[in-house]
BAFINU-632013 format. One record per residue (C-alpha): residue in three letters; x, y, z. Coordinates in steps of 0.1 Angstrom, whole numbers, plus 5000, padded with zeros to 4 digits. Layout:
REM residues N
ALAXYZ...
END
This chain:
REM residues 136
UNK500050005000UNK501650374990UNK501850665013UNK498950844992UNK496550575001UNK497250565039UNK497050925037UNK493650955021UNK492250665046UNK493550855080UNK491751165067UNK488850985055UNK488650805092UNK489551135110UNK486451335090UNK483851045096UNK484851055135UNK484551445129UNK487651475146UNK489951775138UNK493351745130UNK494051915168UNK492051615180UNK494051345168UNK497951525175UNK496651565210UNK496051205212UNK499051115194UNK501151375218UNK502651565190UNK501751925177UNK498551975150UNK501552075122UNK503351765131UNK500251585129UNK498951775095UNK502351715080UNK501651335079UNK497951405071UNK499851605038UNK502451355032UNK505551615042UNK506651335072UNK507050995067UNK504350785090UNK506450555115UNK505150205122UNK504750335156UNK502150625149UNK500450355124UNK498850155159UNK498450445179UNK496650595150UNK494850335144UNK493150305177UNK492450685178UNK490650625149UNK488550305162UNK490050115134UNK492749785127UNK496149875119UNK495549665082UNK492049875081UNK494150195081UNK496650095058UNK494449885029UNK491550095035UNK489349795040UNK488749555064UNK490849225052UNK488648895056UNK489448715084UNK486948435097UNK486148475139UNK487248155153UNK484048045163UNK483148085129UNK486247875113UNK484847605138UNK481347615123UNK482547645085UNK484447295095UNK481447165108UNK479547285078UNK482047125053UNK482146785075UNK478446765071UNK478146895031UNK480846585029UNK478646375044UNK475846435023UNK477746424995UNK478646035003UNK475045965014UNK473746104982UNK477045934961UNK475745584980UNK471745684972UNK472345764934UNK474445374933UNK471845194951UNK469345374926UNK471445304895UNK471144914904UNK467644954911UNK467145094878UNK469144804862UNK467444504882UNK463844704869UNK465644694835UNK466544314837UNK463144214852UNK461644414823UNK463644264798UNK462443894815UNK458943994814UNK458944134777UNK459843764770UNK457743614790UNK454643814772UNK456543744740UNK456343334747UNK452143404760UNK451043564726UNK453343294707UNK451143034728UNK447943194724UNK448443274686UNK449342874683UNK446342794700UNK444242994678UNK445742864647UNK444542484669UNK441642604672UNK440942674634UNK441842354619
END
């Protein structure tokens, strides 16, 4: 991250706390030129002023510097995204094990099919040679 973009986040935090520039070098501990020659780029910002900055402005240190927020899962909610996966897995595998048991199914229904289809065949063959009998 440049210099220009920290710069335009502190003042963008400072203005939405409405604090002045007086506000924040007084919390800092430095004088309001000191302070509004980091605010103009003039001073360099020291790692040091980057926390204590930071927390004047009720923000993270990486908050400050990206100018957003950086996603980062609570670790209550990394536990329940595990348990959320562990479960989707398991589903998965039940519905893997369903869809197999469903596919032979389908094939026994295709076999018994197939049986009967012949069977029906052999019936109308009988009954057609009956008839024929049953005309001479």
């Amino acid at each position: 991250m440049d210099d220009e973009s920290i710069k335009k986040n502190i003042i963008i935090a400072r203005k939405k706390l409405r604090m002045t520039q007086k506000d924040v070098a007084d919390r800092l501990g430095i004088t309001r030129n000191s302070y509004r020659r980091i605010e103009c780029g003039d001073t360099v910002l020291i790692n040091s002023y980057i926390h204590k900055l930071a927390e004047i402005l009720d923000m993270s240190d990486e908050e400050l510097v990206l100018g957003y927020v950086p996603y980062r899962l609570e670790p209550g909610l990394n536990d329940v995204r595990r348990e959320y996966i562990s479960q989707l897995r398991h589903k998965e595998e039940e519905h893997k094990k369903e869809t197999k048991e469903l596919k032979q199914t389908i094939e026994d229904l295709k076999y018994r099919t197939g049986l009967l289809e012949e069977i029906i065949k052999a019936k109308e063959e009988m009954i057609s040679m009956l008839k024929g009998r049953g005309n001479d």
